[in-house]
C-alpha positions in Angstrom: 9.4 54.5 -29.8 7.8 51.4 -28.4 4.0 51.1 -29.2 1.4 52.2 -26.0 0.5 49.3 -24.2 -3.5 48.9 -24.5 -6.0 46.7 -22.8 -5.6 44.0 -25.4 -1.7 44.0 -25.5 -2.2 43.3 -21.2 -5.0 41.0 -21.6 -2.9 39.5 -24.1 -0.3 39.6 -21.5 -2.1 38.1 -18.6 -3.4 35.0 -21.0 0.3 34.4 -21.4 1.3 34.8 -17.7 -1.5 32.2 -17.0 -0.4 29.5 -19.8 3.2 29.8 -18.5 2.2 29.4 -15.0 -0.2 26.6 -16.0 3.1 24.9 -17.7 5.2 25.2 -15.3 3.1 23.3 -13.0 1.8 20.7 -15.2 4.7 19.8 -17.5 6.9 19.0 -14.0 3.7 17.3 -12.4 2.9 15.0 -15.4 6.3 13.5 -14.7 5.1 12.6 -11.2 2.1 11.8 -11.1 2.9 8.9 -13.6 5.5 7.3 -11.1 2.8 4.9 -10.1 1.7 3.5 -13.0 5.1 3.6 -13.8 6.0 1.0 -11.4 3.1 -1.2 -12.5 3.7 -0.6 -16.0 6.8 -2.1 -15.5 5.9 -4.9 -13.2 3.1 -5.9 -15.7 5.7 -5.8 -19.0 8.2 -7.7 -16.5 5.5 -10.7 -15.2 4.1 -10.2 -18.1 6.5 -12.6 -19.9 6.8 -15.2 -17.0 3.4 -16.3 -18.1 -0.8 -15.0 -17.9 -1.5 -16.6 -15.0 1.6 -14.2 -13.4 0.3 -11.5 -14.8 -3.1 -11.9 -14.1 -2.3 -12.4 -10.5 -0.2 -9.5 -10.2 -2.9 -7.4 -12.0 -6.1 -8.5 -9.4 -3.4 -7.7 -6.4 -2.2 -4.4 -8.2 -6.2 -3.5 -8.3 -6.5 -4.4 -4.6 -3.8 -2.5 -4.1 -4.7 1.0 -5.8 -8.0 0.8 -4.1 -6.6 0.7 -0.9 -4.2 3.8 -2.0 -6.0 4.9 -3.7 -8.6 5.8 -1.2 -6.0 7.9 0.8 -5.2 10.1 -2.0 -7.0 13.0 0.1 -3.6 13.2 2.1 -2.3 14.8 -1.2 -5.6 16.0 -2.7 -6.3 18.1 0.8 -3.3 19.1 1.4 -2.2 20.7 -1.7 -4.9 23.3 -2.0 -4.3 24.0 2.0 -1.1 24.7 1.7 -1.4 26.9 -1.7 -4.0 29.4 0.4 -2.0 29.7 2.3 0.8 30.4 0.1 -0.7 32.6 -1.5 -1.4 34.9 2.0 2.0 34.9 2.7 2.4 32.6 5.3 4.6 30.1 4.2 5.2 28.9 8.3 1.5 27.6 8.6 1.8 26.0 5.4 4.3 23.9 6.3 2.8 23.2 9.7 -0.4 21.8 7.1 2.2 19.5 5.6 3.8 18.2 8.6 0.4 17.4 10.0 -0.5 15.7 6.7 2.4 13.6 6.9 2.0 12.2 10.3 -1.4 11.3 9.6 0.0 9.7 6.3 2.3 7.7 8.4 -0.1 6.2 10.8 -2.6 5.0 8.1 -0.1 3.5 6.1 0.9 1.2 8.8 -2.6 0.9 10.0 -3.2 -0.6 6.6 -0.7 -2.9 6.4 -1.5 -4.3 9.4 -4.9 -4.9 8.4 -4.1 -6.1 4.8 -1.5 -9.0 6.6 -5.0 -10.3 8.4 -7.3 -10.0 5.2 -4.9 -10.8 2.5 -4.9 -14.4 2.7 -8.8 -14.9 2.0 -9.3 -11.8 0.1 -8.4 -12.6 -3.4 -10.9 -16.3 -3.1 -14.2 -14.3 -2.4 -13.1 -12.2 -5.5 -13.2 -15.4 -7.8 -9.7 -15.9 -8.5 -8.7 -19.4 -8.1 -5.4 -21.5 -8.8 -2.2 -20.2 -9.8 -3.7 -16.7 -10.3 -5.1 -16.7 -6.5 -1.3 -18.3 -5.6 0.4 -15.3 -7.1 -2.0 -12.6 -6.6 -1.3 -13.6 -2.7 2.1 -13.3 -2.9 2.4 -10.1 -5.2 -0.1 -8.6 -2.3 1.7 -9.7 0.8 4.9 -8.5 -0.1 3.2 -5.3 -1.9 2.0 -4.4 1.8 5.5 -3.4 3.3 5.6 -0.7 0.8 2.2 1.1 1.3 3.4 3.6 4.3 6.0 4.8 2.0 3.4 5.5 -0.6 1.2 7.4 1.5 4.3 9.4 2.5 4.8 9.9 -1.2 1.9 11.1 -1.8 1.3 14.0 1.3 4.7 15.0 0.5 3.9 15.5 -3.3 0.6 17.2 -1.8 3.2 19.9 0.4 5.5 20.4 -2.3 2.2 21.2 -4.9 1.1 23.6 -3.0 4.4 25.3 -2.5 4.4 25.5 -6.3 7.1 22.7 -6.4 6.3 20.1 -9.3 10.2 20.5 -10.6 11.1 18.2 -7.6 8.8 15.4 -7.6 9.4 15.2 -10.8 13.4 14.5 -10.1 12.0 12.0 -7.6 10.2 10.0 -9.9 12.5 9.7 -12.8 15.2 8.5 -10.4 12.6 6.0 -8.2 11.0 4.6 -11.5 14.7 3.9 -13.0 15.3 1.9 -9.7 12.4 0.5 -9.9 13.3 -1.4 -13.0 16.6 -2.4 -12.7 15.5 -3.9 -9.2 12.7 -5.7 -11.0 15.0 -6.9 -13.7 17.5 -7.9 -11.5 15.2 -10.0 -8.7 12.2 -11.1 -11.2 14.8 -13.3 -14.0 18.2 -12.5 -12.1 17.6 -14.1 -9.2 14.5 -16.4 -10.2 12.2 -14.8 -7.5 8.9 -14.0 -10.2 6.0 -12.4 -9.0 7.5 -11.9 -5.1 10.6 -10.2 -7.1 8.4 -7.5 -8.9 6.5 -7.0 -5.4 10.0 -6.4 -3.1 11.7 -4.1 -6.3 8.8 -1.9 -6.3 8.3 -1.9 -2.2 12.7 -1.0 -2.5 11.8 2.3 -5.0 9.0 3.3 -2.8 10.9 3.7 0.4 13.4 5.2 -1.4 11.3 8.1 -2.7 9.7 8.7 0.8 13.2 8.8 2.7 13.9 11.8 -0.3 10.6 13.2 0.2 10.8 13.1 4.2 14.2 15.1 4.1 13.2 17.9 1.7 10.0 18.7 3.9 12.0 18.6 7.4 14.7 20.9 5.9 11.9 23.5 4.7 10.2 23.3 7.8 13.1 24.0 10.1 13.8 26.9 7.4 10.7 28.4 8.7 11.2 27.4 12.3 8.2 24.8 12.0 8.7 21.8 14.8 8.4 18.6 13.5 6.0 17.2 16.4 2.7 16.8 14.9 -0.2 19.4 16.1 -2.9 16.7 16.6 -5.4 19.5 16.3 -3.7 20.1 13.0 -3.6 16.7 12.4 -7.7 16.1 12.7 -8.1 19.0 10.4 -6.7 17.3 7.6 -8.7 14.2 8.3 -12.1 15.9 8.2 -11.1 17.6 5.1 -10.2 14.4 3.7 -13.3 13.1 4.6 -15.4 14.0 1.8 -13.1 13.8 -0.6 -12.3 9.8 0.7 -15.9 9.7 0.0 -15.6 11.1 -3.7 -12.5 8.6 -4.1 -14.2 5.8 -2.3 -16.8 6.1 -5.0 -13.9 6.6 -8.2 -12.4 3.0 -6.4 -15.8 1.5 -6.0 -16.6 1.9 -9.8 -13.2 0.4 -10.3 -13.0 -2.1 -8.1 -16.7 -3.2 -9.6 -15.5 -3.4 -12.9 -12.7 -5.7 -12.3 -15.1 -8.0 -10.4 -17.1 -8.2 -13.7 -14.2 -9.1 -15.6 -13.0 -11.8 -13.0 -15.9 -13.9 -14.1 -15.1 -13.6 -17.7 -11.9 -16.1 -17.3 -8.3 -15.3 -17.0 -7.4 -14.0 -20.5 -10.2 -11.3 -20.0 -8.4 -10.6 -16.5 -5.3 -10.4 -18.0 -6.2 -7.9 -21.1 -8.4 -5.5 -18.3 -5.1 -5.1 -16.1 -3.3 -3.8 -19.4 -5.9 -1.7 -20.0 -6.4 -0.6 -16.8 -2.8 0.4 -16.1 -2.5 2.1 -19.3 -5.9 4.3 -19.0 -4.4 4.7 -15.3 -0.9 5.8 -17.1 -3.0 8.5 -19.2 -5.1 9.5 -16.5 -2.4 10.7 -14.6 -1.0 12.3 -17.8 -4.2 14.4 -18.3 -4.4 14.9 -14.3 -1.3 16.7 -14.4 -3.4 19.5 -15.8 -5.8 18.9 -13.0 -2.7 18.9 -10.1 -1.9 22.4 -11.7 -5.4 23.7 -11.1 -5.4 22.4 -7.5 -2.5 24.4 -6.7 -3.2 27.2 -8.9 -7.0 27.9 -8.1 -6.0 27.3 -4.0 -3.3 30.0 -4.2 -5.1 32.5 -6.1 -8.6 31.9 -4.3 -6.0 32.3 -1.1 -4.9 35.7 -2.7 -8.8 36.3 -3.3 -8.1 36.9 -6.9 -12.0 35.5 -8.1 -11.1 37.2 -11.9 -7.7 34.9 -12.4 -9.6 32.0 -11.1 -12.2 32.0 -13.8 -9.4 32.6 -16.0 -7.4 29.4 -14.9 -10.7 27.4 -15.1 -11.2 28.5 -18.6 -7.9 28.0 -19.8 -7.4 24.8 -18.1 -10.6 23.2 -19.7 -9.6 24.0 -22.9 -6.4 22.5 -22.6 -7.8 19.2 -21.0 -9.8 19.1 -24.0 -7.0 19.0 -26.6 -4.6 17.0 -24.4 -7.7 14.3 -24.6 -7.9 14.5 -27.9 -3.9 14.0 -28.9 -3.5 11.0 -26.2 -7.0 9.8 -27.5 -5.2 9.7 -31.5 -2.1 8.1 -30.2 -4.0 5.5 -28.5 -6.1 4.5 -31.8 -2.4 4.3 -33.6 -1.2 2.1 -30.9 -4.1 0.1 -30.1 -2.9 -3.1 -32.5 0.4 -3.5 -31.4 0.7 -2.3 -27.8 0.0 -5.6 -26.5 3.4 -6.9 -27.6 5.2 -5.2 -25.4 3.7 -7.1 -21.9 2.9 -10.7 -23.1 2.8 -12.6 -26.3 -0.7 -14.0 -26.1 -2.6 -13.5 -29.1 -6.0 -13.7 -27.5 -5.2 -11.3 -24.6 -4.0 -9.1 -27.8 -7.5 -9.2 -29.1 -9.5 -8.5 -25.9 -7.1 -5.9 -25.2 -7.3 -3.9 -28.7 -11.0 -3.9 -28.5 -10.6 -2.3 -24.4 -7.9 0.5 -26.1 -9.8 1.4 -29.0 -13.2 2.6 -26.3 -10.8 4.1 -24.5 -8.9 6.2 -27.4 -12.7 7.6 -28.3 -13.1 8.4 -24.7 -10.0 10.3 -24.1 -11.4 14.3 -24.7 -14.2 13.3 -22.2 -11.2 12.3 -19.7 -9.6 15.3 -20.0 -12.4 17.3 -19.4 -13.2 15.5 -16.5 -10.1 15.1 -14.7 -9.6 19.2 -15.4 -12.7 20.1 -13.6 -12.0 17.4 -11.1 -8.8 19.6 -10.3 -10.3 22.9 -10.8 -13.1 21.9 -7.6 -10.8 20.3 -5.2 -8.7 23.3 -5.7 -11.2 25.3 -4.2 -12.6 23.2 -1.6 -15.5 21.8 -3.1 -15.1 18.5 -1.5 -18.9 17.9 -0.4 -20.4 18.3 -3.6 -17.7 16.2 -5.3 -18.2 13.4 -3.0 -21.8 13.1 -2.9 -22.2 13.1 -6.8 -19.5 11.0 -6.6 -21.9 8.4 -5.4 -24.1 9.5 -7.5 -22.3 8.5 -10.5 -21.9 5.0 -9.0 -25.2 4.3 -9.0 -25.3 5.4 -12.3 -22.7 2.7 -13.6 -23.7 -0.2 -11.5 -26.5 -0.9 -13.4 -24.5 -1.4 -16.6 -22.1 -3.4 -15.1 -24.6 -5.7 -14.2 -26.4 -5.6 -17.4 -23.3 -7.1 -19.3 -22.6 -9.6 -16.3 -25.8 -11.1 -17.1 -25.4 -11.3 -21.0 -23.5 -14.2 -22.7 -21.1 -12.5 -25.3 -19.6 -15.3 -26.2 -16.2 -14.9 -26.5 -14.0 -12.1 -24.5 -13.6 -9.7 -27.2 -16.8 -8.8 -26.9 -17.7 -9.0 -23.4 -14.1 -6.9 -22.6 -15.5 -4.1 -24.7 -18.4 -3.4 -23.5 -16.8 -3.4 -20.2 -14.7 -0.5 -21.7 -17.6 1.3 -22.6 -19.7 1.2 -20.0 -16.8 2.5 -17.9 -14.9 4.9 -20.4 -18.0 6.5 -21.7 -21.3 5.6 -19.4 -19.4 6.2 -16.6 -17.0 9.1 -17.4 -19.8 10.4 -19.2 -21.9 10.7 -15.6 -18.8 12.6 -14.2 -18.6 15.0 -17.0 -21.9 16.1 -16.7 -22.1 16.2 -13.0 -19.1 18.6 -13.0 -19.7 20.6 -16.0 -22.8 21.7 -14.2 -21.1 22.7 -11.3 -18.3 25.0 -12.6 -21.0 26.8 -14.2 -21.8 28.1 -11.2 -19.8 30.4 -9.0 -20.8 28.2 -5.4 -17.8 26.5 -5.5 -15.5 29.4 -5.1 -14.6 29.5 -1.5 -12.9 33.1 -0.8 -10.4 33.1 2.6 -7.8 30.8 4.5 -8.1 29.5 8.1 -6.6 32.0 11.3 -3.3 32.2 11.9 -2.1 28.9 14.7 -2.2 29.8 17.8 
């Protein structure tokens, strides 16, 4: 006769349920969330070779650039958990008609942007203190860069509809196929046809287009599935904006720290530049990694705080944590291993080899602290915490500012040394003043937000 189930064979039970449903959103999502740094993982091991000034060009437009996006990553950061409450109260129609707003509004700002970008471009990359050939190609890589970024807000609302329909199996099919074209277009313009820099810039802009046209025609199909019109709702439409307001704000804040920090290194000379952008695109490459735990708790805590289930929330938030802890400590070990001989693979400059080993090795010690953040990160966006994220947010800045400008004013010497403390005022001062902030607030039970919005009219 089978054994009596008891409470501990269900609580058992239920921890299971909640790993698998944690993995089956994660595992897919790490896969597309890394797209991105995919494509300038690829652009940087492909300019890489042409030469340091290439590549720090490409790397101070690539920065510009993932500000700019950066900043609009509410359209999938809003959406996801939107769509997930409602999900998870059964109506799958007005959860679509969330997605189709978010896409509109995704469409306008991207071209909005580019317009604006082909009126600053030109002058912007001067005031930054690049000079030379770095300013010529960082123009170039930028210009041509600026045709792609509607498609890449597309991307990215799209990604935010399909999350919160419990979909991370499809983006995921998206971005293996748009990263592979990505590449062999690279290849194939940068040293096949002799176009450089502009050839990295129009192979990625190709992929991206490419991934939004896919993206665009698996959201109209499930929208006309549930008899959802594809005009916009502009009432619909200014929802999602104010929602993204605060969390614009919170990544407006994640950017400025960023965009900061490469303005330091600017002033330390080329080779520094050139060893930051590896390190940056890596730490980006892993932060998407250990976010696709936190893209899982967006669409998790939204559908289950949608369902009102307050008991499995706490549970996901646990769990989650935990796991963003381990995850930080096994990238964090295979960083350290790596640290000496990454460098290879993008140029063969010995002393951006050095600057960058010192950057890696900060960022393998900081990698648990990552992972802990990004978790929590995901766990109060999921629930619609975007106030209080935003407004420590800034916080946090003004936290980090001060040590930036400490080590601008302090002659290191060389650039090992000055890079690393860069690092560590970022991976650890920095990340550090996140951790806290939002370990604090999931101790609490305000961010818990209980209900979805009335039916459309």
């Amino acid at each position: 006769m089978p054994k009596p189930t008891t409470l501990t064979d269900a609580s058992n039970e239920s921890r299971r349920a909640t790993a698998r449903a944690i993995r089956s959103l994660a595992i897919p999502a790490f896969g597309a969330l890394i797209a991105e740094p995919l494509f300038l993982l690829a652009d940087s091991a492909i300019v890489g070779h042409l030469g340091v000034s290439q590549l720090a060009g490409v790397g101070l437009a690539a920065t510009v650039l993932q500000t700019v996006v950066g900043l609009m990553v509410f359209l999938a950061y809003s959406t996801t958990p939107a769509v997930a409450r409602l999900l998870g109260a059964g109506r799958h129609a007005d959860a679509l008609a969330v997605g189709r707003d978010g896409l509109w509004l995704a469409a306008m700002l991207g071209v909005a942007l580019a317009v604006v970008g082909i009126f600053v471009g030109g002058g912007l990359f001067g005031v930054m203190g690049a000079s030379g050939d770095v300013l010529g190609y960082a123009q170039t890589y930028f210009m041509i860069s600026l045709a792609g970024i509607p498609a890449m807000l597309l991307v990215m609302a799209a990604m935010g509809v399909l999350r919160g329909l419990q979909d991370t199996r499809t983006p995921l099919v998206v971005a293996i196929v748009g990263f592979a074209v990505n590449i062999v277009l690279n290849l194939v313009l940068v040293y096949g046809l002799g176009l450089s820099v502009a050839g990295a810039a129009l192979g990625t802009v190709i992929a991206q287009w490419g991934m939004a046209v896919v993206y665009l025609v698996i959201v109209v199909r499930a929208a006309r599935r549930y008899d959802v019109g594809l005009r916009p709702d502009w009432a619909g439409v200014r929802t999602v904006s104010r929602v993204g307001s605060w969390l614009m704000l919170r990544t407006l804040s994640l950017r400025g720290a960023i965009l900061a920090t490469v303005l330091v290194v600017t002033a330390q000379g080329a080779t520094n530049l050139a060893a930051h952008q590896l390190a940056m695109t890596i730490f980006t490459f892993l932060a998407f990694a250990l976010d696709a735990l936190a893209i899982a708790a967006q669409a998790l805590i939204g559908k289950e705080l949608g369902a009102g289930n307050v008991m499995e929330v706490r549970v996901l938030t646990r769990t989650m944590t935990r796991w963003g802890l381990v995850f930080g400590v096994l990238t964090g070990l295979a960083l350290w291993a790596g640290s000496g001989v990454v460098g290879w693979i993008f140029t063969s400059d010995t002393s951006v080899h050095a600057a960058l080993s010192a950057a890696l090795l900060v960022l393998a010690v900081a990698q648990p602290l990552a992972g802990y953040v990004f978790v929590l990160d995901g766990v109060l966006i999921g629930a619609g915490d975007a106030r209080y994220l935003a407004l420590v947010g800034m916080a946090n800045l003004l936290v980090y500012l001060p040590l930036l400008f400490w080590i601008s004013q302090v002659d290191f010497g060389d650039t090992v040394p000055g890079l690393f403390w860069v690092w560590a005022a970022f991976s650890i001062g920095y990340m550090g003043a996140r951790g806290l902030t939002l370990g604090l607030r999931a101790r609490t039970g305000r961010w818990m937000q209980i209900g979805v919005p009335a039916a459309r009219g």
